[in-house]
C-alpha positions in Angstrom: 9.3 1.7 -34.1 7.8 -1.5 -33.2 4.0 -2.3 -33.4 2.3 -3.7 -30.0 -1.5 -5.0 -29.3 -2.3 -4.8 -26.1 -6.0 -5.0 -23.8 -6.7 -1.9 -21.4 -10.1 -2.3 -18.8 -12.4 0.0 -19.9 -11.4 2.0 -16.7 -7.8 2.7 -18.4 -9.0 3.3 -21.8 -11.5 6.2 -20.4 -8.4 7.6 -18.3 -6.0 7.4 -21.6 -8.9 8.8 -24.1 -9.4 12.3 -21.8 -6.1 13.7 -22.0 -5.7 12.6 -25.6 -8.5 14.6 -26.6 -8.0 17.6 -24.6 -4.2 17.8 -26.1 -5.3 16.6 -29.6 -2.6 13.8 -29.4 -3.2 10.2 -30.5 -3.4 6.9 -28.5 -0.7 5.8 -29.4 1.5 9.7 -28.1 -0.2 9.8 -24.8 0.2 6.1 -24.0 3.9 6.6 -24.8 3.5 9.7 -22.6 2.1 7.8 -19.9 4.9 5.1 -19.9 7.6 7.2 -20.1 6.4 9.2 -17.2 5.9 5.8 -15.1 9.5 4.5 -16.0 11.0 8.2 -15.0 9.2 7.3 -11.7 9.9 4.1 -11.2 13.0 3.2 -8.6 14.2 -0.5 -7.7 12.9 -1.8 -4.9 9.6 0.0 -5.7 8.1 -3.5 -6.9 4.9 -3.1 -4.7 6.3 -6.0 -2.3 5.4 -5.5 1.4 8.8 -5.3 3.3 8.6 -5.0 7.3 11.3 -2.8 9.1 12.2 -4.0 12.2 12.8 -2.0 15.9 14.1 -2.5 18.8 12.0 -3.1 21.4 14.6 -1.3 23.8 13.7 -4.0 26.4 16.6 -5.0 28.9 18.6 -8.1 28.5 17.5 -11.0 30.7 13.4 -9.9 30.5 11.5 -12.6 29.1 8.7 -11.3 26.8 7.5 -15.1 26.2 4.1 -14.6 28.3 4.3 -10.8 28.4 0.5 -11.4 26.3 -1.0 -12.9 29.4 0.2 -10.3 31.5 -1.8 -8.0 29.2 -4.7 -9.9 29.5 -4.6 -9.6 33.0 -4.7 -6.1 33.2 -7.2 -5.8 30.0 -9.9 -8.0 30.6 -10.9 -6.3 34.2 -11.0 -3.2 31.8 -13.0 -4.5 29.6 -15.6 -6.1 32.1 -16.4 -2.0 34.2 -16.9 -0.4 30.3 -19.3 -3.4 29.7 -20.5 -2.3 33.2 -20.6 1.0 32.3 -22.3 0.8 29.4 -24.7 -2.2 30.0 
């Protein structure tokens, strides 16, 4: 068994402390505990990193969508102006 040092925040060391006390088990158990659960969780790809899934936008071949924003605006901003209206 090899012999580590390592710094917990203060935040982890409360979270580790409870359930050692409450089973009677040391630091050192329920941090092993803890780890081991963690790894048996852990699946590749799981690294936190944001990946984006792409979709088809179903949209017919031969429609441009270059300036489809303006279009929006067109039909947003008169929206916008009668509930500023409405609410004024």
């Amino acid at each position: 068994m090899g012999r580590t040092t390592i710094t917990l925040d203060p935040d982890m060391a409360a979270t580790l402390r409870r359930p050692a006390s409450e089973r009677g088990a040391t630091h050192t158990e329920t941090f092993n505990a803890v780890i081991r659960a963690g790894i048996a969780t852990y699946r590749p790809g799981q690294d936190g990193t944001y990946r984006e899934q792409v979709v088809s936008l179903m949209v017919r071949t031969g429609i441009a969508l270059t300036h489809a924003h303006c279009l929006a605006g067109e039909f947003e901003d008169p929206a916008i102006v009668r509930k500023l209206e409405l609410n004024g």
